[in-house]
N, C-alpha and C positions, 0 to 999 in steps of 0.2 A: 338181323332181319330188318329189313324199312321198313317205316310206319303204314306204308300204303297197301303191304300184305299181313298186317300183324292183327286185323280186323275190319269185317265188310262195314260196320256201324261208327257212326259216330253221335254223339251229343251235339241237339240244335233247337232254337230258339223257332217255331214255325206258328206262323198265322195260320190261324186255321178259319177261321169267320169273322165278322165283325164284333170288336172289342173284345177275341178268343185269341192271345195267342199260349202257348203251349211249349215247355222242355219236353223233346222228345229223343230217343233213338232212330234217326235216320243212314240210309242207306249211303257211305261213304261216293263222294261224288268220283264219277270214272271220267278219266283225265285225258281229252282227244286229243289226238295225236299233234306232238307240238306244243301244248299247252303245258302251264304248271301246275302243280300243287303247292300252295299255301297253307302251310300252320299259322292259325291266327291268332295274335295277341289278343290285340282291342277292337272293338266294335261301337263308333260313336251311333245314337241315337238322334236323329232331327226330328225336324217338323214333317217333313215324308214322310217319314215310318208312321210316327202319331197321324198321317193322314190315313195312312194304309191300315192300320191298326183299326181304324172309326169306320172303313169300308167305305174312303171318299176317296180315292184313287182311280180316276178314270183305266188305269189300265194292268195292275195287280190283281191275280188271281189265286185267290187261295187252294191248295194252303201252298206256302212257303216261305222260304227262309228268306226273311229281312237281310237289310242293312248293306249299306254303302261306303261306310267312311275307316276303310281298314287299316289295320297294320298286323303284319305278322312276320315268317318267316318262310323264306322258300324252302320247302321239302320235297320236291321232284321239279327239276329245272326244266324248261321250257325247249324247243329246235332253238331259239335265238336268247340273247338279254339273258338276266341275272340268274348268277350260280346258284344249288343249292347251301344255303346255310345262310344267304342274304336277311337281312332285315328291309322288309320292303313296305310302301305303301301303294293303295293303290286307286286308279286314274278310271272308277266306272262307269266310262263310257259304252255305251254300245251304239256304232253307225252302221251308215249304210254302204258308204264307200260308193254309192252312183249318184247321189244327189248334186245341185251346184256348190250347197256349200262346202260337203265333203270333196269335191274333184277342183277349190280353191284354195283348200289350206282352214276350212272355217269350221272342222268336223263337229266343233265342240255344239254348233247349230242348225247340224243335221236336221232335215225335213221328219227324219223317222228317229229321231233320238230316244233309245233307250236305257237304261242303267242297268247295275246287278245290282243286286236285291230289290226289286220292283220288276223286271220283263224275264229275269233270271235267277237261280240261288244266289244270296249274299252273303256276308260273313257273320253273320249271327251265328255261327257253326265253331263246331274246332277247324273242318279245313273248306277250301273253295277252290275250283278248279279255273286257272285265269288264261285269258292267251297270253303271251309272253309280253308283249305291248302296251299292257297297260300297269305294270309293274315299276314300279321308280324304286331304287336302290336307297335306302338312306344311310348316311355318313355313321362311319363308328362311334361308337360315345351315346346317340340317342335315345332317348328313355322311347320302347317301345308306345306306352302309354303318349308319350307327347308324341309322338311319330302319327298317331290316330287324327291326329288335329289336322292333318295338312291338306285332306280336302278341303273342310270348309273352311280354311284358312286358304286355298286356293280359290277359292270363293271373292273373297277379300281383296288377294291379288288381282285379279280379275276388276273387279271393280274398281278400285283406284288406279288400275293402268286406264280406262275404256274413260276414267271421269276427267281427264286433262286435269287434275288440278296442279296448281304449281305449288313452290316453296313458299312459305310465307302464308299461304290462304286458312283464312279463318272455313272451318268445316263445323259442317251441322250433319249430326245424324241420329236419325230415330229409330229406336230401341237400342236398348243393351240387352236383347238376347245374344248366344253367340257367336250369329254372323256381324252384327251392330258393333259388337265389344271388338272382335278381328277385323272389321273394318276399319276401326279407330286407330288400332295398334298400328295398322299396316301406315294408313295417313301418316299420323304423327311419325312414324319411321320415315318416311319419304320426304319430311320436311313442314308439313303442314304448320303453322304458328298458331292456331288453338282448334282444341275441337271441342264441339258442345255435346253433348247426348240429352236428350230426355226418354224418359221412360218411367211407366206408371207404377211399376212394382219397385217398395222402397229397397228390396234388398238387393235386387239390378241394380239401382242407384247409388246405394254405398259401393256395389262391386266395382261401378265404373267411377267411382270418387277415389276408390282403393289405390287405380290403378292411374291416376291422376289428371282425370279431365274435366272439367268443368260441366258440372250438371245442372238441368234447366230443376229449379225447385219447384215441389210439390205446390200447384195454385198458378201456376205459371205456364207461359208460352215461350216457345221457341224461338220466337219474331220478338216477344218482350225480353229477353234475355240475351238477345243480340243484339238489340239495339244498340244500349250503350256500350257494346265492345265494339261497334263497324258504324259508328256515328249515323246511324240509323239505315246503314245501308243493306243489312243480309249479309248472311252466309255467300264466301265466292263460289262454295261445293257442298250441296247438298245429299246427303246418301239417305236414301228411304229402304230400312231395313228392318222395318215393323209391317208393309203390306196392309196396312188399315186403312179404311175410308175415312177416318177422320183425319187422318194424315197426309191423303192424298189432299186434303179440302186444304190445308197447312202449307203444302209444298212450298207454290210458287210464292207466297207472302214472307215467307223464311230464306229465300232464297236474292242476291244482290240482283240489280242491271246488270244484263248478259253473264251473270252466274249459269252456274250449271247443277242441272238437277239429274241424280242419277236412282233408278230404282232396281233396288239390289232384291230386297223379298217379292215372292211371286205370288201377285192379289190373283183371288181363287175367280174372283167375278168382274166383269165391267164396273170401272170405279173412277165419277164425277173428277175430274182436275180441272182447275181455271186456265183455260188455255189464250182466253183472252189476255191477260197477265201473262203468258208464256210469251205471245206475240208484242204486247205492249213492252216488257222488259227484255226483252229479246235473248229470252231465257234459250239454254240448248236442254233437251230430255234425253236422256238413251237409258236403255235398258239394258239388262244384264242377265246372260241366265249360263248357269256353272263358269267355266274356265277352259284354258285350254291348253296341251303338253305344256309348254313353257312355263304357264304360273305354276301349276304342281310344281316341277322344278324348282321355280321360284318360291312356295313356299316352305321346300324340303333346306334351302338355302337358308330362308329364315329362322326356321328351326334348329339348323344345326350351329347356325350363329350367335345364339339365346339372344339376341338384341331382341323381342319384342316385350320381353319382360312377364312369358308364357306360364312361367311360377305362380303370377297372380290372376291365373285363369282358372278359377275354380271347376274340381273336373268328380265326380264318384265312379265308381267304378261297381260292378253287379256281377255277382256270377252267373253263369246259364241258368241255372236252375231257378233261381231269383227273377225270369225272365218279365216278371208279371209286377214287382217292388218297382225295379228297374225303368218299365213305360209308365208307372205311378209316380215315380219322381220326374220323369222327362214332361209328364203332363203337367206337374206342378209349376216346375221352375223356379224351385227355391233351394237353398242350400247350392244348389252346384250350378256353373251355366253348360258344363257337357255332361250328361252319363253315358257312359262304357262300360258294357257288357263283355267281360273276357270268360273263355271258355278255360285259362289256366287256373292250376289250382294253385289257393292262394294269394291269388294278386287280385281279391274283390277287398272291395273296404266296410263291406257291410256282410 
């Protein structure tokens, strides 16, 4: 008998109001025609969810099932793309398909860009019902658990393809949460010859010492700590991956003549940057928001090649039912830079 007639309910993680969310029995999702079923492994936790969680998501409406950053396996195959029994991760996007950017190849910055789990159910569940498309295959061998990472490590990719930097450039970036930390990884893979991180919490900061990059020390500035490695000249690539006003005030001073400034976190409000400095150093800015087919890919690639050295990427793991420990350690951010919420039993580490 398939899973998909063996019962109408499943186990799921659902917001239900602000700072409520709840394990419950929900109604197994019905799978439109074409589409897959997904049995889900892992279920990373962001800053998203922790927005949606606080009831500051302009466009989440409770109750429902969180989360975006999957992995699992396909248990009802799709009209097109991957078999049942795949290990998949997956790509949640939702467009429009009439906009310029979607009708250029640009879908990922769609006018009406949506996700699953914020405009849709998401994997905070045992299953999710996907269209076939947004589904990426991954390579045999892969630990489901690190299969979870490749969103926001598509994140990452994204961003160091969008920031031009070359081999060799001294890279500065702020925060070691865990788009900051997979930003670094991804740099330094590409060739970068040093990166700096700062970041205020000391145990981010041993994590990204751990993992071997030079951190700006507590008392310290990012512009004083770079000095004397670029003879006082900046960072050639800047990546802003902490979103803070005090960081935007940082940017261009951290950054060389005609360096490049890239902002990868998404500041919630209008946020002061010296743009006079942007023009007097003839700095370049772009912004970054998710990724698109091809870095997924590209970060399914780097995963399955262990070159970023993902062992040292500290991760906990929560069961459904734990659903409420689970956004208390995501809020903390200590002991771990991901938590992952799986609905399998057994594979929680608390």
């Amino acid at each position: 008998m398939s899973a998909t007639t063996e019962t109408s309910t499943m186990a799921a993680a659902v917001w239900t109001a602000t700072d409520e969310v709840a394990h419950r029995q929900v109604e197994r999702p019905e799978v439109p025609d074409g589409w897959a079923l997904v049995r889900v492994a892992y279920n990373g936790i962001c800053g998203t969810d922790l927005s949606i969680l606080h009831g500051k998501h302009p466009r989440a409406q409770a109750p429902l099932v969180m989360g975006h950053e999957m992995s699992g396996w396909v248990e009802q195959a799709g009209a097109t793309g991957t078999a049942a029994g795949t290990l998949v991760t997956v790509e949640p996007l939702i467009t429009c398909g009439e906009c310029r950017a979607c009708r250029t190849g640009s879908s990922h910055v769609c006018r009406r860009l949506g996700l699953y789990g914020i405009d849709a159910p998401g994997g905070m569940a045992e299953y999710v019902a996907l269209p076939p498309e947004v589904l990426h295959a991954v390579p045999d061998g892969v630990d489901p658990r690190t299969a979870a990472l490749a969103e926001p490590l598509a994140v990452a990719v994204h961003a160091v393809d969008l920031s031009g930097m070359e081999r060799g450039d001294t890279v500065a970036v702020y925060g070691a949460g865990p788009i900051g930390i997979l930003t670094a990884l991804v740099a330094r893979h590409e060739g970068a010859g040093r990166v700096v991180i700062t970041e205020p919490s000391p145990w981010r900061r041993s994590v990204a010492e751990g993992l071997g990059f030079t951190v700006v020390p507590e008392g310290s500035s990012m512009a004083e700590t770079l000095a004397p490695l670029t003879d006082g000249e900046g960072a050639d690539t800047t990546f802003d991956s902490a979103a803070h006003p005090s960081v935007a005030a940082e940017l261009t001073a951290a950054t060389r003549v005609l360096g490049r400034i890239v902002v990868v976190g998404v500041y919630k409000q209008p946020t002061a940057l010296d743009l006079q400095a942007v023009c007097f150093k003839e700095q370049s800015l772009v912004g970054v928001r998710v990724y698109t087919s091809a870095d997924m890919t590209r970060a399914i690639e780097l995963i399955a090649a262990g070159e970023l050295g993902l062992e040292g990427f500290p991760t906990k793991a929560f069961g459904l039912a734990d659903i409420g420990a689970a956004f208390d350690a995501a809020t903390s951010g200590q002991d771990c830079l991901k938590v992952l919420v799986t609905p399998l039993d057994g594979k929680a580490d608390a």
